[in-house]
Short mmCIF file of the C-alpha atoms (twelve columns), coordinates in Angstrom:
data_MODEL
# 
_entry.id   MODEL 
# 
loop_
_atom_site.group_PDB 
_atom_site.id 
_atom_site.type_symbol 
_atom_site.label_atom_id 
_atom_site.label_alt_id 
_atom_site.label_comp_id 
_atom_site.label_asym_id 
_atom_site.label_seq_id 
_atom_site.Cartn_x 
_atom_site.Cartn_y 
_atom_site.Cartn_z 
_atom_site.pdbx_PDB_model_num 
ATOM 1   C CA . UNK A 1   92.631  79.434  104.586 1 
ATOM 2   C CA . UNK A 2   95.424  81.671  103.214 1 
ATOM 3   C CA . UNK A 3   94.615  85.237  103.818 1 
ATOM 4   C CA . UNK A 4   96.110  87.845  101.414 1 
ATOM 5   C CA . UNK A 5   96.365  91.104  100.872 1 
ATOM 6   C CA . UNK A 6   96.608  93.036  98.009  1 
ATOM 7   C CA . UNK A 7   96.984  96.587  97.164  1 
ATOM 8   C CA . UNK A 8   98.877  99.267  94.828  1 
ATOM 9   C CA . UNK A 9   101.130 101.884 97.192  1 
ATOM 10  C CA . UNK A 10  103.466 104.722 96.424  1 
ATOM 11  C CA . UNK A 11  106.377 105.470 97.578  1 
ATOM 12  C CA . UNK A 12  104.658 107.868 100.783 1 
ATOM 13  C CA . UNK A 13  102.222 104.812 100.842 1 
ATOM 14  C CA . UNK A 14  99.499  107.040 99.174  1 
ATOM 15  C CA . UNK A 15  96.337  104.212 98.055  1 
ATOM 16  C CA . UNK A 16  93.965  106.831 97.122  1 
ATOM 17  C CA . UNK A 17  92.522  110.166 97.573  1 
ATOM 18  C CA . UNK A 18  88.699  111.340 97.396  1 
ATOM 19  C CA . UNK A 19  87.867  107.252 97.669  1 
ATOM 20  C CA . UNK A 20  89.381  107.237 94.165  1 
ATOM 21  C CA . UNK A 21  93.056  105.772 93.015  1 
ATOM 22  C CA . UNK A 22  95.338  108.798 91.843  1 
ATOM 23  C CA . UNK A 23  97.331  106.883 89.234  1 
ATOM 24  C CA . UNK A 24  96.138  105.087 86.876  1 
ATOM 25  C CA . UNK A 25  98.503  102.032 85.836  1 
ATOM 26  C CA . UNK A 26  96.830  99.214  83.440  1 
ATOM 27  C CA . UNK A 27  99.572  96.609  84.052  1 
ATOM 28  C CA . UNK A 28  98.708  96.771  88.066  1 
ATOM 29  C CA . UNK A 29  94.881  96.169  87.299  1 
ATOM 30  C CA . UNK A 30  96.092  93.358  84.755  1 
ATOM 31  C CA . UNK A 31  97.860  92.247  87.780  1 
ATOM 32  C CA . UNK A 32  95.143  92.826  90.448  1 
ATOM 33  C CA . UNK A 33  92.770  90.917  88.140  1 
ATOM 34  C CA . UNK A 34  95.084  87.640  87.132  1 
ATOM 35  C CA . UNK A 35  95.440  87.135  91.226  1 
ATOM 36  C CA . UNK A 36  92.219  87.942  92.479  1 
ATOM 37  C CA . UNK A 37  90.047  86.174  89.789  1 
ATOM 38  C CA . UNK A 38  87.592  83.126  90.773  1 
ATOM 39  C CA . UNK A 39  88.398  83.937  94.886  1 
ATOM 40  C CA . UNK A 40  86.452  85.667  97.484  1 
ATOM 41  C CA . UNK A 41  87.185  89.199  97.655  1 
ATOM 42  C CA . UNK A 42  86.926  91.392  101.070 1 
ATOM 43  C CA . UNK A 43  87.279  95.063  101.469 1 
ATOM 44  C CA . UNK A 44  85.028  97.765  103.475 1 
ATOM 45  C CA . UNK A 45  82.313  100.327 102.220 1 
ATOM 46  C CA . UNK A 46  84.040  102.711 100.612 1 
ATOM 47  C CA . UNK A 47  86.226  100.749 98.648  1 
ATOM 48  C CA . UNK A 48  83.558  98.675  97.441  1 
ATOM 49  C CA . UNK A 49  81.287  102.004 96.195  1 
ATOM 50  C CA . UNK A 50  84.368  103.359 94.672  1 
ATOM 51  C CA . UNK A 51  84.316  100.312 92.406  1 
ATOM 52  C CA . UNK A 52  80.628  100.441 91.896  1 
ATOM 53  C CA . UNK A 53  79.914  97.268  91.619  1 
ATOM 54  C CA . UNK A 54  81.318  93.273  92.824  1 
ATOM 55  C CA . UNK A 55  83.942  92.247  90.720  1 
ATOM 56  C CA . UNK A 56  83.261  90.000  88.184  1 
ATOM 57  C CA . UNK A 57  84.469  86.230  89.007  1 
ATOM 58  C CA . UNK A 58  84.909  87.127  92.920  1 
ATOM 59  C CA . UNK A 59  82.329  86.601  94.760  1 
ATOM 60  C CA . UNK A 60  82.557  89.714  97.446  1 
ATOM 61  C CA . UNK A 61  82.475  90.301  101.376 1 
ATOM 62  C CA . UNK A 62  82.001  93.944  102.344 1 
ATOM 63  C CA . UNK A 63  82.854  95.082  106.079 1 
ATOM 64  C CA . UNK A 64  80.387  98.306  107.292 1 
ATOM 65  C CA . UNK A 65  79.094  99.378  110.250 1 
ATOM 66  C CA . UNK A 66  76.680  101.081 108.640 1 
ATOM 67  C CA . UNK A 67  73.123  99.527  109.843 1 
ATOM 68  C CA . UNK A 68  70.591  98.105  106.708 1 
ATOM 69  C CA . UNK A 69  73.443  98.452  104.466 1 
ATOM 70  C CA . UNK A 70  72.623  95.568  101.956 1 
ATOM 71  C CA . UNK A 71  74.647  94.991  98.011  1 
ATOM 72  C CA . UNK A 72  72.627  92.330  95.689  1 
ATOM 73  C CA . UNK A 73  74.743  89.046  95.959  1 
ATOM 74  C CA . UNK A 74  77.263  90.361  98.278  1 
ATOM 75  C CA . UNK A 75  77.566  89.331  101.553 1 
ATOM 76  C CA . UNK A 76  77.782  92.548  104.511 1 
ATOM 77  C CA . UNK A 77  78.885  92.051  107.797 1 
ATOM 78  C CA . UNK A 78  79.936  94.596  110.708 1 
ATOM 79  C CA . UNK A 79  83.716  92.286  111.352 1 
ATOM 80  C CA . UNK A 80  86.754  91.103  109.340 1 
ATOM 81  C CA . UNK A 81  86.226  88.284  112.080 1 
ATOM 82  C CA . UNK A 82  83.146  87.766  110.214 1 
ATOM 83  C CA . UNK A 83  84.089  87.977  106.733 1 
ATOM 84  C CA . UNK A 84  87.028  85.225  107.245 1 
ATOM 85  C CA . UNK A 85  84.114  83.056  108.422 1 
ATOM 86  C CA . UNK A 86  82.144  83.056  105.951 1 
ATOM 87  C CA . UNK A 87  84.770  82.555  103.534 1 
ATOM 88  C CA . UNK A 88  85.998  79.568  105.481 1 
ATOM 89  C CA . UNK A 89  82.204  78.522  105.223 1 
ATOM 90  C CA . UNK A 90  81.850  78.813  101.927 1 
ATOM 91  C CA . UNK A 91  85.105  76.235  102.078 1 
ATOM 92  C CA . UNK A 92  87.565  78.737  100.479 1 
ATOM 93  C CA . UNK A 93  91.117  77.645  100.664 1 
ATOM 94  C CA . UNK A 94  92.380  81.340  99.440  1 
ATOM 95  C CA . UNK A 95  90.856  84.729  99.877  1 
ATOM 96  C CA . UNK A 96  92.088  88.604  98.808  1 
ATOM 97  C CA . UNK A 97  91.928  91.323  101.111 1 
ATOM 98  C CA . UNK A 98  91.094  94.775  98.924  1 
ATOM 99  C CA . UNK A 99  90.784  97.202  101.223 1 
ATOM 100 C CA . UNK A 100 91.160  100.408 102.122 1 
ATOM 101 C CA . UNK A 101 93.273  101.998 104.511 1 
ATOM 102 C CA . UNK A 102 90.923  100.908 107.688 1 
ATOM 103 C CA . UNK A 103 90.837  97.583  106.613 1 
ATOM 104 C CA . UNK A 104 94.444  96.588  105.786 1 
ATOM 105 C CA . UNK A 105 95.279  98.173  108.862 1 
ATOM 106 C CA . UNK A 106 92.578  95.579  110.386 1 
ATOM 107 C CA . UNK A 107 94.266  92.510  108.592 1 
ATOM 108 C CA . UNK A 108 98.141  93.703  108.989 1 
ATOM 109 C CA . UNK A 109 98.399  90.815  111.759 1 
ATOM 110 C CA . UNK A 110 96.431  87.828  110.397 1 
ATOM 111 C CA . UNK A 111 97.397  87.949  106.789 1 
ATOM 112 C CA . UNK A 112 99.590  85.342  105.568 1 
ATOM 113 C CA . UNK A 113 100.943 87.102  102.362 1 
ATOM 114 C CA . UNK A 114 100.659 90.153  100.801 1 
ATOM 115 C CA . UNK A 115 100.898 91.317  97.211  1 
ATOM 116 C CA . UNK A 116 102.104 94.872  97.045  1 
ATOM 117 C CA . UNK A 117 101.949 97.151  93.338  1 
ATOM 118 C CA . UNK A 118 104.519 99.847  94.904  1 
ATOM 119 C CA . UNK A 119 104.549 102.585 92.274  1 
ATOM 120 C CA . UNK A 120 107.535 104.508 92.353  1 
ATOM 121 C CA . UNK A 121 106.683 108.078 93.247  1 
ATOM 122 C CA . UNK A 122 105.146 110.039 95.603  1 
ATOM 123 C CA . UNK A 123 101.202 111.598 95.683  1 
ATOM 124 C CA . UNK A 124 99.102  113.639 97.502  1 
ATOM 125 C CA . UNK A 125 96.183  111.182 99.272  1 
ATOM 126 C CA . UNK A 126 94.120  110.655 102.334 1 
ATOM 127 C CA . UNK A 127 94.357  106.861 102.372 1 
ATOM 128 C CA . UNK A 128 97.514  105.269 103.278 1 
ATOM 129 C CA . UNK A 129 98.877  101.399 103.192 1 
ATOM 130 C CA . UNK A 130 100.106 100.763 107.001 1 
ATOM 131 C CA . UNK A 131 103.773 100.604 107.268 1 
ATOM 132 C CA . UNK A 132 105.145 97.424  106.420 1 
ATOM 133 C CA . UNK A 133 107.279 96.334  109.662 1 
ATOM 134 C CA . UNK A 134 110.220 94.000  107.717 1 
ATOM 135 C CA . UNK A 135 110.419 92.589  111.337 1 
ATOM 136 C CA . UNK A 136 107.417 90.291  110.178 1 
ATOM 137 C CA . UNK A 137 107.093 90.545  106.941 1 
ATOM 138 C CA . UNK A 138 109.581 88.844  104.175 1 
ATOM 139 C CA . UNK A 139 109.770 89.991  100.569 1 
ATOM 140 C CA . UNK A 140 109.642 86.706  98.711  1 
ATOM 141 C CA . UNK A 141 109.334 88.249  95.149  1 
ATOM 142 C CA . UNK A 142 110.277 91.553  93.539  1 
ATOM 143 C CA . UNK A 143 109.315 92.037  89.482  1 
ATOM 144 C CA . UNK A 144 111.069 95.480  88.343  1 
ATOM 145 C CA . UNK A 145 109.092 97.347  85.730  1 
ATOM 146 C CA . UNK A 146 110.075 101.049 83.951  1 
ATOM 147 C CA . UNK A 147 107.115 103.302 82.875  1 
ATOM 148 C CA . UNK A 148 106.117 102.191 79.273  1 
ATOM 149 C CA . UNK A 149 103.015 103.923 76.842  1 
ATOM 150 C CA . UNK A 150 100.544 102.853 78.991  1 
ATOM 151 C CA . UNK A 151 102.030 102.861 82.503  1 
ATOM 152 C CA . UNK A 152 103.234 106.343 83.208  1 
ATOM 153 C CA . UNK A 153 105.159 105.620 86.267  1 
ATOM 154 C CA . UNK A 154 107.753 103.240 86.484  1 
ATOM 155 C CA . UNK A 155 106.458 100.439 89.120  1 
ATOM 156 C CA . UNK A 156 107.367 96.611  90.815  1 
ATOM 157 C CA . UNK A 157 105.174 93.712  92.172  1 
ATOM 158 C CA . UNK A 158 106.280 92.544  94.622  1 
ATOM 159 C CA . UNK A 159 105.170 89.357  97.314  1 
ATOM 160 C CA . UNK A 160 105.802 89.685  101.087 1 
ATOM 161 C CA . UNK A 161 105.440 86.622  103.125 1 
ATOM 162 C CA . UNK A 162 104.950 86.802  106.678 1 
ATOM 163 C CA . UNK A 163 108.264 85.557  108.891 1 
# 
């Protein structure tokens, strides 16, 4: 099963502040969307009640340690060890990691790929993307984009494939 991550970053790796994103970029949740849509989604607590709800069209794993924690037609489990089983039971061949900070810093070793929004800037947060160490991880792909009407910050996609 490939395991992916994906995520938007800034330049200081800022991913959010006050369990909230602090840009808002339309053509990075186009993005999210288009490669996260019909898979199994992971990410912990906190990311998933910042969202609110599962994500249409991806069927969702949240990680907590938080005891009777229970979503309607989620699956919650204490492990990430746990969450990539299930999604290998459920006979998954690909599956998105979402977050946050806690988790990607969980899943740095054991993913396989990882699609990064960087958005060229810097913020003030209190979650931050782990480092990427180039010493295992490849960029594959790199899409250039400059801010437009919508997107206020000028911003790339860009793949990473572990070495």
């Amino acid at each position: 099963m490939i395991k992916s991550i994906i995520a938007a970053k800034s330049n200081n790796n800022v991913i959010g502040k006050n369990n909230d994103l602090v840009w808002h970029m339309p053509a990075d949740m186009k993005y999210f969307m288009n490669k996260t849509k019909g898979h199994y989604v992971i990410m912990g607590r906190k990311t998933f009640e910042s969202l609110g709800k599962p994500l249409p069209g991806r069927p969702t794993i949240i990680i907590t340690r938080k005891k009777g924690y229970k979503v309607e037609n989620c699956w919650v489990v204490p492990t990430i060890e746990e969450a990539f089983k299930i999604a290998e039971d459920e006979g998954q061949q690909h599956v998105f990691i979402l977050g946050g900070a806690q988790i990607y810093k969980q899943t740095m070793d054991v993913a396989d790929n990882m699609f990064i929004t960087e958005i060229k800037g810097e913020f003030e947060g209190d979650a931050f993307f782990p480092a990427i160490d180039h010493n295992k991880w490849k960029e594959a792909s790199r899409e250039e984009h400059q801010p437009d009407e919508r997107n206020k910050y000028p911003y790339a996609f860009v793949e990473y494939v572990r070495k």
